[in-house]
Rosetta silent file (secondary structure, phi, psi, omega in degrees, C-alpha in Angstrom):
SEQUENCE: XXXXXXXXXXXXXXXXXXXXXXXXXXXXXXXXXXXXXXXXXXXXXXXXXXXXXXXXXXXXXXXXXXXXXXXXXXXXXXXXXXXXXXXXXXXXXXXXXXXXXXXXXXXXXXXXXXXXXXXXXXXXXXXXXXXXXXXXXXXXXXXXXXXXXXXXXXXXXXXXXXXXXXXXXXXXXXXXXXXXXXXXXXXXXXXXXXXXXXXXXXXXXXXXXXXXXXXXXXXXXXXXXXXXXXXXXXXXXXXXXXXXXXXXXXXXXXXXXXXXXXXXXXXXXXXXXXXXXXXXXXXXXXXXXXXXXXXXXXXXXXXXXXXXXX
SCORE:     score description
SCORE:     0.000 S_00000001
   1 L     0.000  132.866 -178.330    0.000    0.000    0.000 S_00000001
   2 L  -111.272 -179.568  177.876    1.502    3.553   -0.931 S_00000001
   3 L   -96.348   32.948 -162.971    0.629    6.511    0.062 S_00000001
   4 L   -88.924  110.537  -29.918   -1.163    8.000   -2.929 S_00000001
   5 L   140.358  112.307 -175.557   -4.244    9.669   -2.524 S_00000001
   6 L   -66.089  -23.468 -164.331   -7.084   10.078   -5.489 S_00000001
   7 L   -69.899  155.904 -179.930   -7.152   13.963   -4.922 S_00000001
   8 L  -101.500  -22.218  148.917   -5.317   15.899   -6.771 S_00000001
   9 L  -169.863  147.623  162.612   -3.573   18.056   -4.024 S_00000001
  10 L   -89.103  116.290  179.716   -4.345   18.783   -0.306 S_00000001
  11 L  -113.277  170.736  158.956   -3.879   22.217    1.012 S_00000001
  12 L   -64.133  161.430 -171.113   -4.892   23.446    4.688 S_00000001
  13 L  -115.666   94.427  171.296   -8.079   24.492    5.582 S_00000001
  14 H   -34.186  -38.151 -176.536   -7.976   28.325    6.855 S_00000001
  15 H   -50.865  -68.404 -129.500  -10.479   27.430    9.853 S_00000001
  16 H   -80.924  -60.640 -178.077   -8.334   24.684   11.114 S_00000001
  17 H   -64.432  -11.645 -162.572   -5.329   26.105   11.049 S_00000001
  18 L   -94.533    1.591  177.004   -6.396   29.713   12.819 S_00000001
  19 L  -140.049   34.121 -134.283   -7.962   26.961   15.682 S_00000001
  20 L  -138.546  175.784  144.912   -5.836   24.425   15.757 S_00000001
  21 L  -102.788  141.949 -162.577   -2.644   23.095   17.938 S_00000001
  22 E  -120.100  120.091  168.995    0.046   23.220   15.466 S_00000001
  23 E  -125.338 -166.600 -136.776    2.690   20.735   15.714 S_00000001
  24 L  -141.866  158.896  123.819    5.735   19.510   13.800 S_00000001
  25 L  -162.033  129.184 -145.287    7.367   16.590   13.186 S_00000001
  26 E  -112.316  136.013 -163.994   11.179   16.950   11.232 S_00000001
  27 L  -126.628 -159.257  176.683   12.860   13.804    9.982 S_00000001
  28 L   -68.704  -50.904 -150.593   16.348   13.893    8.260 S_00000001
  29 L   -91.095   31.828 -172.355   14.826   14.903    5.105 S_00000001
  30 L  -104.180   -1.908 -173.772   13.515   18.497    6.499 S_00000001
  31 L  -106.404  -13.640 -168.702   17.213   19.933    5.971 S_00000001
  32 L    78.252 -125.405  161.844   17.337   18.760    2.316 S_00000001
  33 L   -91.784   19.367 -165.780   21.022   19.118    1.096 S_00000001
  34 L   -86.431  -53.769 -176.487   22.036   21.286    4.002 S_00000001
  35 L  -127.818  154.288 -168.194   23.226   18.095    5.954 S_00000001
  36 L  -106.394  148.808  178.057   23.719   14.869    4.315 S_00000001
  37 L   -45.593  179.029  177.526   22.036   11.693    4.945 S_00000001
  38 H   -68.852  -36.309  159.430   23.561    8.468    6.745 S_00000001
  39 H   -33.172  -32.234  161.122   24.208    7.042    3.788 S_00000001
  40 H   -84.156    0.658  176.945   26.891    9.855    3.587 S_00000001
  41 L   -77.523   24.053  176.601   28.673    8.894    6.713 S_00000001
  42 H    16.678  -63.214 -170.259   31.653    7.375    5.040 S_00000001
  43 H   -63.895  -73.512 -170.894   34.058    6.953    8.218 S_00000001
  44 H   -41.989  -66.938  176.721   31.463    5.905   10.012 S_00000001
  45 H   -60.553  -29.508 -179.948   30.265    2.991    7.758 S_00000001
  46 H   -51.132  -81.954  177.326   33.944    1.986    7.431 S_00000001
  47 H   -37.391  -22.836  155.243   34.438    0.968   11.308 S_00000001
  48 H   -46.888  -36.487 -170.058   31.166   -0.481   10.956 S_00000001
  49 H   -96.197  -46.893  153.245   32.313   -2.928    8.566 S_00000001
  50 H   -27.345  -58.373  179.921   35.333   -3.234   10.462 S_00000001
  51 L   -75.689  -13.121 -177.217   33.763   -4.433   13.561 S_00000001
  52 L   101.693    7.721  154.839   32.144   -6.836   11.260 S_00000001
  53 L   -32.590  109.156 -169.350   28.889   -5.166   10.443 S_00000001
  54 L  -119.378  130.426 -163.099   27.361   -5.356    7.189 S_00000001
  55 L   -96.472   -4.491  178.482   25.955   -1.736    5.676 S_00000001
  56 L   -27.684  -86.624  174.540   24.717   -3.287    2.730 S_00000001
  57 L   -62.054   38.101 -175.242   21.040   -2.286    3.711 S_00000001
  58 L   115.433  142.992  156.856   21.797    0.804    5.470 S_00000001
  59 H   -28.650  -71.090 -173.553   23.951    2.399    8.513 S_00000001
  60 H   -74.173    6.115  163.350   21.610    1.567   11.157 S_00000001
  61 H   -76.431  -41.060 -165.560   21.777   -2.589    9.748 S_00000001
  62 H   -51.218  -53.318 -174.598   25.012   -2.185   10.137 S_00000001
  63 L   -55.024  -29.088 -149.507   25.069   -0.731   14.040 S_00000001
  64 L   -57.345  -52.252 -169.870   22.229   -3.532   14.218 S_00000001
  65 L   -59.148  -12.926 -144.128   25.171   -6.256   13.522 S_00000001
  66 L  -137.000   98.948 -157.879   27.316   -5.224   16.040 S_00000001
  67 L   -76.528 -168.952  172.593   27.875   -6.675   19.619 S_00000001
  68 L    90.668   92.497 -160.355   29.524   -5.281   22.377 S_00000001
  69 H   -88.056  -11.308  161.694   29.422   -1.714   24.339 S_00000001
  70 H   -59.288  -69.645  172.785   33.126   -1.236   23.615 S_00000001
  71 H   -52.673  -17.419 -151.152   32.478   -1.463   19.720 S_00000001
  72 H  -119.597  -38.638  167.665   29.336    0.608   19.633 S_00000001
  73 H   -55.601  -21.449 -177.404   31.390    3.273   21.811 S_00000001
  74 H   -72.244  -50.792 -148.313   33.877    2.925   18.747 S_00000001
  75 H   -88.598  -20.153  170.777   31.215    3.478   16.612 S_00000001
  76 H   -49.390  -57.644 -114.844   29.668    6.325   18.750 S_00000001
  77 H  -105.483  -43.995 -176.972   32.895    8.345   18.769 S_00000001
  78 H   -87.540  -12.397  172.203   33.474    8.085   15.347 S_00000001
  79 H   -96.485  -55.293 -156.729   29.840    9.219   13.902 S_00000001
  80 H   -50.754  -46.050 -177.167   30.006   12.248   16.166 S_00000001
  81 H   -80.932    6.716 -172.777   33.169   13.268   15.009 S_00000001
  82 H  -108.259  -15.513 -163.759   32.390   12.893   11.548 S_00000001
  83 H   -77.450  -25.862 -162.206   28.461   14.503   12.227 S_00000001
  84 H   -94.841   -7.275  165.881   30.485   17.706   13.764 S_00000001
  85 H   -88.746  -61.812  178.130   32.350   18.345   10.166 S_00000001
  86 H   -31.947  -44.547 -168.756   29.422   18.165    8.563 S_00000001
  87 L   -98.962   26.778  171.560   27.530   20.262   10.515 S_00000001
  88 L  -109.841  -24.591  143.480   30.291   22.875   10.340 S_00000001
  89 L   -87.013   17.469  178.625   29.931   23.077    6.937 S_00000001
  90 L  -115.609   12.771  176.557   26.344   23.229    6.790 S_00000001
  91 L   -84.922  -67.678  167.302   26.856   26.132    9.486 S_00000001
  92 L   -51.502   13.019 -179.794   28.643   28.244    7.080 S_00000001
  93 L  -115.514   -1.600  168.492   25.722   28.666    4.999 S_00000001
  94 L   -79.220  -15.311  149.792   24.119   30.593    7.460 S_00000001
  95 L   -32.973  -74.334  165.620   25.889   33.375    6.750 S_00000001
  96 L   -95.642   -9.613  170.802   24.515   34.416    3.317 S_00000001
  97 L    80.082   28.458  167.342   21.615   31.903    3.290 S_00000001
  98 L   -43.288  -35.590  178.678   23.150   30.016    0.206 S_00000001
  99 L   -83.657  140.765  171.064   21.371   26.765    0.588 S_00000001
 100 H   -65.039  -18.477 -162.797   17.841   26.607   -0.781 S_00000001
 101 H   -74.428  -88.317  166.884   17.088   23.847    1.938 S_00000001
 102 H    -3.287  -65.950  165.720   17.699   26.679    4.397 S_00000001
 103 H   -58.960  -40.028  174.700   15.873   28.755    2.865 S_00000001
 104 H   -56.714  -46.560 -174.788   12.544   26.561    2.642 S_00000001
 105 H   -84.313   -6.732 -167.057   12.902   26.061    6.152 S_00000001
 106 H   -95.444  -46.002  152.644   13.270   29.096    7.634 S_00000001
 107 H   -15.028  -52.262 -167.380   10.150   30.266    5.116 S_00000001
 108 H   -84.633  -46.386  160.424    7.777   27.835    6.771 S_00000001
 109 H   -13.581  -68.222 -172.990    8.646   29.196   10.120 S_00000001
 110 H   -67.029  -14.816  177.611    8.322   32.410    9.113 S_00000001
 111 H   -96.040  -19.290  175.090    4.836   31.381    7.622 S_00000001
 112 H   -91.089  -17.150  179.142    3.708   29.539   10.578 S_00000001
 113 H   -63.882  -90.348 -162.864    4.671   32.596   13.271 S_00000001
 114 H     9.254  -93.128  171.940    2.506   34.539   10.514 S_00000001
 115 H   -19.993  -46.623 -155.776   -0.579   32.091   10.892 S_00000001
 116 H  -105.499  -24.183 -174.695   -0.855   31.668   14.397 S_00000001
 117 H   -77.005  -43.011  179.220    0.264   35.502   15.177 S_00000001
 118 H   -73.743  -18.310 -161.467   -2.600   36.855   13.083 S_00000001
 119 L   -59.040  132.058  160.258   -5.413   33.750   14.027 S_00000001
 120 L   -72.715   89.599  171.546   -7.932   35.815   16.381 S_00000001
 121 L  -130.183  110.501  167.302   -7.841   32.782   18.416 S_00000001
 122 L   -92.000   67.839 -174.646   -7.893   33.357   22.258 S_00000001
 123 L  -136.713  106.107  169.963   -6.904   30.416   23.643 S_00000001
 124 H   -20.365  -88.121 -157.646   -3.471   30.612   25.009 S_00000001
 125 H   -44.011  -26.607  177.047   -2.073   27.230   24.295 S_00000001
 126 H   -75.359   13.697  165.879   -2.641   27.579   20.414 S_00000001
 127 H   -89.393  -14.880  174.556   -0.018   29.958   20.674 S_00000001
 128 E  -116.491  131.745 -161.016    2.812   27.575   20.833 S_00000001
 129 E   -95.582  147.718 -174.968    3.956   25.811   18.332 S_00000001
 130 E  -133.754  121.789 -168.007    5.589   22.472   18.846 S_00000001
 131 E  -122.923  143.061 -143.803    8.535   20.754   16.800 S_00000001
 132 E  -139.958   91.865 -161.808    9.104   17.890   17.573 S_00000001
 133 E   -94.734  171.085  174.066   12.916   16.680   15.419 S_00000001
 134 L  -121.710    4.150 -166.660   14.645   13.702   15.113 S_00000001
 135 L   -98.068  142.869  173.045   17.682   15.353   14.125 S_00000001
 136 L   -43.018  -36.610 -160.971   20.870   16.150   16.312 S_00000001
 137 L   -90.065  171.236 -164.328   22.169   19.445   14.798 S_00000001
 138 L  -102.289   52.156 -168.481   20.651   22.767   15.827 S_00000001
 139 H   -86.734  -30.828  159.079   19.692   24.099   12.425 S_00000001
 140 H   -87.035  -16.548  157.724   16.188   25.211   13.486 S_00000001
 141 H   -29.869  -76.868  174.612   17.461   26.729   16.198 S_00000001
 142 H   -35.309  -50.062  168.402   19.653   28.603   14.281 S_00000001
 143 H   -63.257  -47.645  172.503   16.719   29.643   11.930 S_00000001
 144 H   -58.627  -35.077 -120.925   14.751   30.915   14.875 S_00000001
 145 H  -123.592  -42.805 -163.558   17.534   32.630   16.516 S_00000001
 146 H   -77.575  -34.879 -178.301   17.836   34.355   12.966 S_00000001
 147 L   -71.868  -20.749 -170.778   14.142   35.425   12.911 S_00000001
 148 L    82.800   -6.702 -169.633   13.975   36.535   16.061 S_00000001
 149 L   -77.568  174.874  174.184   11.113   34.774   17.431 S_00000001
 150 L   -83.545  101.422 -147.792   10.658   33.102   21.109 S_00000001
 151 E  -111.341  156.426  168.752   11.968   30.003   21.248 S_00000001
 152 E  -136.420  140.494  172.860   12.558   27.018   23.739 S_00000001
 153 E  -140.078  153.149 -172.332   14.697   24.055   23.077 S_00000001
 154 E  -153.347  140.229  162.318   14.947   21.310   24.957 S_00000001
 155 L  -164.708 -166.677 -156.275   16.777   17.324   24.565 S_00000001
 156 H   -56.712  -32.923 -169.800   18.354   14.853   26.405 S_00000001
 157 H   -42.540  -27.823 -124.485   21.561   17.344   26.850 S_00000001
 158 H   169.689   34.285 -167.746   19.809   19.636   29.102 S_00000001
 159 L   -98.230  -59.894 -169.716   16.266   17.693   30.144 S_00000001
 160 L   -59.716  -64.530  170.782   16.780   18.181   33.947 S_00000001
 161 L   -83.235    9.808 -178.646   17.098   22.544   33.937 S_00000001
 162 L  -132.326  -10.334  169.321   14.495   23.025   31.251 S_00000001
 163 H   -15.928  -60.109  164.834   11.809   20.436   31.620 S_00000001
 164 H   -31.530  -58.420 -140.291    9.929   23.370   33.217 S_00000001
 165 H   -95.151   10.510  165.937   10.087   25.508   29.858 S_00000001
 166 H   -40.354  -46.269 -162.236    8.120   22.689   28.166 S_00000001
 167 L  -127.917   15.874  135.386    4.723   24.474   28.137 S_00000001
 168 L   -30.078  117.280 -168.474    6.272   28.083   28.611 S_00000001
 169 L  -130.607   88.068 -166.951    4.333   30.854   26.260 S_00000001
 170 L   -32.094  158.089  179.189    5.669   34.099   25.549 S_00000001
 171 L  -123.802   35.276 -158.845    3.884   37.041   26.655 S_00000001
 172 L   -78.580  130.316 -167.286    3.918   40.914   25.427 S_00000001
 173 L  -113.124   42.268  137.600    2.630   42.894   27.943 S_00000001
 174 L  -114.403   27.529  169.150    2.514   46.016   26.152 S_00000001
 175 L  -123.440   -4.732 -153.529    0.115   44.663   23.633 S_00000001
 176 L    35.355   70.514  164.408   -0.958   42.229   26.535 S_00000001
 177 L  -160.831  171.504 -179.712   -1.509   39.455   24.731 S_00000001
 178 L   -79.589  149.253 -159.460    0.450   36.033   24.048 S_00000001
 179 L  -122.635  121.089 -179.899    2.841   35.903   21.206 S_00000001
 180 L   -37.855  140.721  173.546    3.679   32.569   19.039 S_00000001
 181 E  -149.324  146.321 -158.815    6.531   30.786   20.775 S_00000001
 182 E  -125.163  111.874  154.051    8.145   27.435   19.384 S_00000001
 183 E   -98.080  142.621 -178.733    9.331   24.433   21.356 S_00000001
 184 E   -92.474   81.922 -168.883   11.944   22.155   20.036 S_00000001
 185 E  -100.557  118.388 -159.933   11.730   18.920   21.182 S_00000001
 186 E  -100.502  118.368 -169.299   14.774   16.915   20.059 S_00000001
 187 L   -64.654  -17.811  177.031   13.486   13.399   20.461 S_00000001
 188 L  -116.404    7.590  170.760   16.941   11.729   19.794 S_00000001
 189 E   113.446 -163.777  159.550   19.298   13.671   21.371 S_00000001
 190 E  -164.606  158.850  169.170   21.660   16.512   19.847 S_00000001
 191 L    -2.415  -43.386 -174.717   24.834   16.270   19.550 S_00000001
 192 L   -70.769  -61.932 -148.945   25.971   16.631   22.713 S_00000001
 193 E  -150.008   70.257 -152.116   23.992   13.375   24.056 S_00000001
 194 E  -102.953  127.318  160.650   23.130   11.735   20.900 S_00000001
 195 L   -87.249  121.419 -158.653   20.851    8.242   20.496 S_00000001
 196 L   -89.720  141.877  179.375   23.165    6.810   17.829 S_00000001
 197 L   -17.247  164.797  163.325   21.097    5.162   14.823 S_00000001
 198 L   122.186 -156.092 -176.169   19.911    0.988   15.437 S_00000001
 199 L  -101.458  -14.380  168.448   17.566   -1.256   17.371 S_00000001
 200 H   -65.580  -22.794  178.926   19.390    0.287   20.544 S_00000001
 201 H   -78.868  -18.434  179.894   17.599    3.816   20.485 S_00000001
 202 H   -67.052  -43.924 -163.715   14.165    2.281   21.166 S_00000001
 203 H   -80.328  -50.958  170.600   15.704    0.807   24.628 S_00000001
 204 L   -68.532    8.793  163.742   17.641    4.383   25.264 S_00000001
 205 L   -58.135  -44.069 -176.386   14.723    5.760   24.640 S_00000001
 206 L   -85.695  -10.836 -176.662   13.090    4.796   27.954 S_00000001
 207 L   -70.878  161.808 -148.610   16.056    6.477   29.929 S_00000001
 208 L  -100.276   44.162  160.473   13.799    9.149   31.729 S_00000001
 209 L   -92.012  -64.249  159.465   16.290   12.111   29.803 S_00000001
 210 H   -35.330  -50.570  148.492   14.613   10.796   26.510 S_00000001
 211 H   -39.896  -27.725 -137.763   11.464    9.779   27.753 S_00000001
 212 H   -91.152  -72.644 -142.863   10.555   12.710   29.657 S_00000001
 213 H   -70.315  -28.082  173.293   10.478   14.559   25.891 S_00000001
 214 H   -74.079  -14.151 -179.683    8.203   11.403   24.174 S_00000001
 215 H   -78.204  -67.129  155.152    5.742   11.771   27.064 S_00000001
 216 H    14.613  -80.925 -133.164    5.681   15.470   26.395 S_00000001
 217 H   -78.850  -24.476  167.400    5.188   14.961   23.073 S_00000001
 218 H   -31.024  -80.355 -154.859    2.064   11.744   23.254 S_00000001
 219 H   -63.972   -5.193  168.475    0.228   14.447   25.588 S_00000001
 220 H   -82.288  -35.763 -177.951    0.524   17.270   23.493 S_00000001
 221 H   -84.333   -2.028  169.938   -0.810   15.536   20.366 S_00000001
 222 L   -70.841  -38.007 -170.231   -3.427   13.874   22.401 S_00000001
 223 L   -58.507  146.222 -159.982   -4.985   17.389   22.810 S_00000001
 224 L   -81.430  129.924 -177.277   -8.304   17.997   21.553 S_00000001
 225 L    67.313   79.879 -159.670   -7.764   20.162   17.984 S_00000001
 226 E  -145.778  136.604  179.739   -4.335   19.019   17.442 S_00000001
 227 E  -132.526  152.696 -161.877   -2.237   18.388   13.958 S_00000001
 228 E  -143.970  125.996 -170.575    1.023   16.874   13.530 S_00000001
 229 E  -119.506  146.502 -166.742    2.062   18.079   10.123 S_00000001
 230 E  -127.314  143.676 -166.706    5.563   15.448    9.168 S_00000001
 231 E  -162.181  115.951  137.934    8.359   16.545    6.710 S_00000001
 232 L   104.363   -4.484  175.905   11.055   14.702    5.981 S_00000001
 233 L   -84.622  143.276  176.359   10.548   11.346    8.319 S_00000001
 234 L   -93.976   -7.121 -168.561   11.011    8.241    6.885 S_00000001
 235 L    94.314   -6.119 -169.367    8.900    6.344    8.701 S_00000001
 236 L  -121.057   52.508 -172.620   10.955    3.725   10.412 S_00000001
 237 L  -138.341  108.762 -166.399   11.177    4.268   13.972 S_00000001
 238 H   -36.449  -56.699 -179.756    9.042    1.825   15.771 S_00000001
 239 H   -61.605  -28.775  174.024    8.931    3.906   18.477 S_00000001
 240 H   -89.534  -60.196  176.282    7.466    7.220   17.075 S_00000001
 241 H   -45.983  -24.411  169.532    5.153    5.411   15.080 S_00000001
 242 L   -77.994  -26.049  174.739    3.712    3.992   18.475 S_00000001
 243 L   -68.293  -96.805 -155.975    3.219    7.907   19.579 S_00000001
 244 L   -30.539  -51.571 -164.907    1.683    8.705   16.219 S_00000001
 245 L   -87.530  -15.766  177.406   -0.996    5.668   16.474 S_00000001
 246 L   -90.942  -22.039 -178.728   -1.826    6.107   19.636 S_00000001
 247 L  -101.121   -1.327 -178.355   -3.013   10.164   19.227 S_00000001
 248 L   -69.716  -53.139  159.156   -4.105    9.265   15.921 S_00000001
 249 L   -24.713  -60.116 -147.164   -6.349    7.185   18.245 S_00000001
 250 L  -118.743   13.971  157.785   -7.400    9.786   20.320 S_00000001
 251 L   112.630    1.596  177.492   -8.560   12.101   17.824 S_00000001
 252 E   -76.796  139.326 -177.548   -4.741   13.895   15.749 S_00000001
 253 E  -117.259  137.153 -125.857   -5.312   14.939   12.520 S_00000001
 254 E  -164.422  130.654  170.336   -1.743   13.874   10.678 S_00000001
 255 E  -149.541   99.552  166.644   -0.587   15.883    6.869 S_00000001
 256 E   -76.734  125.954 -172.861    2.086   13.372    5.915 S_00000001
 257 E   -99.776  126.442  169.228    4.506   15.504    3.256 S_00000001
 258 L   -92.713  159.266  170.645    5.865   12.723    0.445 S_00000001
 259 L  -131.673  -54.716  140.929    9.188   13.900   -1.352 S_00000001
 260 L   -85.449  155.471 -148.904    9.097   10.291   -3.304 S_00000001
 261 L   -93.713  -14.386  168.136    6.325    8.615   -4.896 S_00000001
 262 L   -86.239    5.036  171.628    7.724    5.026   -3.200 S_00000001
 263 L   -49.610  136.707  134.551    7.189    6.342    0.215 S_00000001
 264 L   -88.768  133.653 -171.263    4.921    4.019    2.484 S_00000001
 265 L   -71.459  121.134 -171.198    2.733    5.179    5.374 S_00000001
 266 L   -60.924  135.149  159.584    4.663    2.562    8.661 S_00000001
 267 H   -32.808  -67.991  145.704    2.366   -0.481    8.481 S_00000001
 268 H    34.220  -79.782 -137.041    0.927    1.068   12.107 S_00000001
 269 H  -111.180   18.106 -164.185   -0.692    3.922   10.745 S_00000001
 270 L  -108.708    3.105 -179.201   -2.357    2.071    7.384 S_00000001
 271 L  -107.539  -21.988 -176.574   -5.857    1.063    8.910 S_00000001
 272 L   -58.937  169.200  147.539   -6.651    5.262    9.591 S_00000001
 273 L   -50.319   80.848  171.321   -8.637    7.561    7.246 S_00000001
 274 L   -59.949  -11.878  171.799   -6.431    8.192    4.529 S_00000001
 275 L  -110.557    2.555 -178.969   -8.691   11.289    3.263 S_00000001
 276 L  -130.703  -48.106  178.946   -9.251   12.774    7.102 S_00000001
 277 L   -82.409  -59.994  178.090   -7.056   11.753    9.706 S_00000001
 278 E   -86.682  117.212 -154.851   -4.272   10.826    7.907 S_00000001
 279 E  -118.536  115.324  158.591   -3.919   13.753    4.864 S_00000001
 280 E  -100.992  110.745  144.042   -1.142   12.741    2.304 S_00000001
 281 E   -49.551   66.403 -165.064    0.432   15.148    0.381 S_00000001
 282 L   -73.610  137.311  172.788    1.493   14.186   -3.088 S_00000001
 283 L   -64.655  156.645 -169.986    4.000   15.980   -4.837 S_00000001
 284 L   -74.455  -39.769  169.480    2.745   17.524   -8.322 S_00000001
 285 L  -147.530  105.433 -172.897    5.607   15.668  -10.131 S_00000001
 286 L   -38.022  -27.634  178.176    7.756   12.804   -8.881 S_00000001
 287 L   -66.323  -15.196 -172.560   10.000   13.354  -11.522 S_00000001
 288 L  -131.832   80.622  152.504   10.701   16.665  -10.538 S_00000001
 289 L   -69.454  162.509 -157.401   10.179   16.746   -6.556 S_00000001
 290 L  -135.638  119.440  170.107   10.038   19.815   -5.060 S_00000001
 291 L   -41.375  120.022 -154.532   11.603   20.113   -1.572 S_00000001
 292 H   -49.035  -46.290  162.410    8.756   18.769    0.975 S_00000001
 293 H   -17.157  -80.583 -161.429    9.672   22.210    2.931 S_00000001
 294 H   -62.336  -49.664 -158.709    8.769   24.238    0.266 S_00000001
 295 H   -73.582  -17.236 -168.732    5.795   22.538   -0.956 S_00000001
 296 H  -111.056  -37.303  129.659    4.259   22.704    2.741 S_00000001
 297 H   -21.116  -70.251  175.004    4.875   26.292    3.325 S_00000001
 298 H   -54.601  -48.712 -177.846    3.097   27.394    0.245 S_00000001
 299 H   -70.794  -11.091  178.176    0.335   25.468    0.959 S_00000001
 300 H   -74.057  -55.668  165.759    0.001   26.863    4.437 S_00000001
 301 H   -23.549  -73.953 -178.993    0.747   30.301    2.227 S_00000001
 302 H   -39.689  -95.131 -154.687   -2.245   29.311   -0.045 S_00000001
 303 H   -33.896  -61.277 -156.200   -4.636   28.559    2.854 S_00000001
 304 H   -79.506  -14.228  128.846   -4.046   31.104    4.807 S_00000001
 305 L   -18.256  -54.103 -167.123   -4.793   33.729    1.983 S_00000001
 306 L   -87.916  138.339 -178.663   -7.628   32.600    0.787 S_00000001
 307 L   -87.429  130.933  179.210  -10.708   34.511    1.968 S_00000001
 308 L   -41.195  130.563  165.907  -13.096   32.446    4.226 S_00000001
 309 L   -65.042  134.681  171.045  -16.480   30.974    2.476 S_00000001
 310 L   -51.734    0.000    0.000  -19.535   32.850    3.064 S_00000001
């Protein structure tokens, strides 16, 4: 079963979003080219292979292969240090805003402050927006930081002084009213405190730094007139898909972004409402994909635009 959809595209619905809780969820493939996939981890696949590993299907088969907390500290040590060149040249592009990737993302930001700053919606909590990454490096930070808006970040690094600032909502009190503010919740670690790819991050997962941020994120998406819009996930983390099915459950309304037309929906999540709960987003032409960033911005763009029906 793919994820292909008879409609011919899905945009947002201006009500929904101007009433909605608006959340996030950022996969690998939300940075674009800015940082390169695992599959680009050279070093990193070598010692894998070393240790006896086999990467044929992938990085994290490899880690999969591989006994031993001495070897997997080998293998730690050596994706970090090759993750921190990378992300020092995808750093340097923040400077002039050269990457398009960059650019897409910092756009939808800047389109979702928009949205939620203009909805006359008085209900506090719809003021914060919640992203919820899988990735290590701090590149939306770094977007936010650029934009200027009010921001929270929070992962395993740093779980213990900021826990508190989970459900923290900016305030200006010379307009007196609440102002969008964006929490980051990095579900895998950063950099710092990293869950390294395999069948081992589901079990560090449960360590209560990690865990704290997966309860977090269950009970936010549980909440009634709540959306989890996904960019850039692949789909294959056992554990998030167990979040996802359970608020799907309880009532989540889910706008899955495709980038390829061979994408599958995790086995999971395949029994929902593929035209209500679960809203896939086909690109206009696989042959041509269009960064899912970009394509999910505009339609938020679109929506938000469009003058309400009598």
């Amino acid at each position: 079963m793919d994820l292909k959809n008879d409609n011919k595209k899905i945009t947002f619905n201006r009500d929904i979003l101007s009433s909605t809780h608006i959340n996030f969820l950022f996969g690998a493939g939300v940075n674009g080219n800015l940082f390169p996939q695992l599959n680009k981890f050279k070093r990193t696949e070598a010692v894998i292979k070393e240790l006896g590993g086999n990467t044929e299907f992938g990085i994290e088969s490899g880690i999969d292969d591989i006994d031993g907390e001495s070897n997997r500290c080998k293998i730690k040590s050596v994706f970090i240090a090759e993750f921190k060149e990378f992300y020092k040249e995808a750093s340097s592009k923040f400077e002039n805003l050269s990457n398009l990737s960059l650019k897409n993302l910092m756009f939808l930001l800047k389109e979702t402050y928009r949205l939620v700053h203009e909805a006359q919606n008085r209900n506090s909590s719809m003021k914060q927006i919640n992203i919820y990454t899988l990735n290590y490096d701090d590149i939306v930070e770094q977007v936010l930081d650029r934009l200027g808006y009010f921001y929270n970040s929070i992962s395993a690094s740093n779980t213990t002084t900021k826990a508190a600032l989970m459900n923290v909502i900016g305030y200006d009190y010379n307009m007196k009213k609440y102002i969008p503010s964006f929490m980051v919740n990095k579900l895998h670690g950063d950099i710092g405190k990293p869950i390294i790819p395999g069948r081992e991050k589901y079990r560090e997962m449960l360590n209560e730094e990690y865990f704290e941020i997966a309860f977090h994120m269950k009970e936010q998406l549980c909440r009634q007139n709540s959306i989890l819009i996904v960019i850039g996930y692949s789909g294959n983390d056992k554990h998030i898909n167990k979040i996802l099915q359970d608020c799907l459950n309880t009532g989540l309304t889910m706008y899955w972004y495709k980038y390829s037309e061979d994408e599958n929906l995790p086995s999971n999540l395949k029994n929902f409402n593929l035209e209500e709960q679960i809203i896939v987003v086909e690109q206009d032409d696989y042959n041509h994909p269009q960064d899912s960033t970009k394509v999910c911005y505009k339609d938020m763009m679109a929506a938000w635009e469009k003058k309400l029906d009598k």
